[in-house]
Residue, then its C-alpha position, 0 to 999 in steps of 0.5 A: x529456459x526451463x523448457x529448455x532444461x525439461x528437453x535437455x533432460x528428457x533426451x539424456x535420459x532417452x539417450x541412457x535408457x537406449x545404451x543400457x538396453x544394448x549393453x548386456x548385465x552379467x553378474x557372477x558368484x563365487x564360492x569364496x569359503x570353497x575356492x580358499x580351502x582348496x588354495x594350498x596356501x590356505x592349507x600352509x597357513x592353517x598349519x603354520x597357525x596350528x603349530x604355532x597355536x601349539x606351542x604357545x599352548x605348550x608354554x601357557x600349560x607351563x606356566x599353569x604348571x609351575x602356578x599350580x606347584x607354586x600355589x600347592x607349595x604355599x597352601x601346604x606350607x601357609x601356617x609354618x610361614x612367617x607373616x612377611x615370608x607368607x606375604x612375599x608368597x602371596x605376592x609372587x603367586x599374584x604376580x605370576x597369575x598376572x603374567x600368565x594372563x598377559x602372555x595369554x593375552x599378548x599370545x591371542x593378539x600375536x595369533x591374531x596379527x600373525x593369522x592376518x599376515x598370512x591370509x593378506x596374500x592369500x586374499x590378495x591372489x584370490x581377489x586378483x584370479x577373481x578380477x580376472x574372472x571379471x575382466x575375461x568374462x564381461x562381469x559387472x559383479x562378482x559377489x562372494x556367495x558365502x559373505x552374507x552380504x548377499x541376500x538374493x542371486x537369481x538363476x540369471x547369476x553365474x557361478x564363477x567358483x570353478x573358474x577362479x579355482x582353474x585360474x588359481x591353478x586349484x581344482 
């Protein structure tokens, strides 16, 4: 019986190592950063994400603005107020304060979720041109050249970066 495993297994491996030594291991690489600044999709999220930066940046600015008066007002008029009237001003500033960094934070998570929404398709038809790069190519791999993931690529690796560029119809 374990003769019989010992044979078994010793042909499987001679009958592995004989398909891989046909079988030809192409690896690619592809400059991801690169192929997705020159996506014109890419260029319109960037500027959609700009002006929508701004003008969150506009009303935080305001907000800051009226704070600023609010606070300037209270300091000037701190010792002509009554106790109640000065606690009532204390409380406004520390309630306004408090909602401008709840929109600040609110505003980050929104830029956040909305910069995802956007990038998810780009990613999508970048990885789709990618695949198809691979496919048409006879890639085994294809490893983003930037992710920092990659440690080593040897001179035997081809770079595909121009290839998924022309796919995507970029140059």
């Amino acid at each position: 019986m374990r003769r019989i495993t010992s044979i078994t297994i010793i042909s499987l491996f001679l009958i592995l190592s004989g398909s891989t030594e046909a079988q030809e291991f192409k690896f690619g690489h592809a400059n991801i950063q690169e192929i997705m600044r020159a996506m014109p999709e890419f260029k319109e999220m960037q500027e959609t994400m700009g002006a929508e930066y701004d003008k969150l940046e506009n009303q935080l600015a305001t907000m800051q603005e009226e704070y600023q008066k609010m606070e300037q007002d209270y300091l000037q008029n701190a010792e002509t107020l009554g106790a109640l009237e000065r606690q009532q001003k204390e409380q406004q500033l520390m309630e306004t304060s408090q909602k401008i960094q709840t929109f600040y934070q609110s505003s980050q998570e929104n830029l956040s979720r909305k910069q995802q929404q956007l990038r998810q398709p780009i990613m999508e038809k970048l990885r789709g041109a990618i695949e198809q790069v691979g496919e048409e190519g006879g890639f085994i791999y294809i490893f983003a050249e930037n992710s920092g993931a990659t440690v080593y690529h040897s001179d035997q690796s081809i770079d595909v970066t121009e290839q998924v560029k022309s796919k995507l119809g970029i140059n």
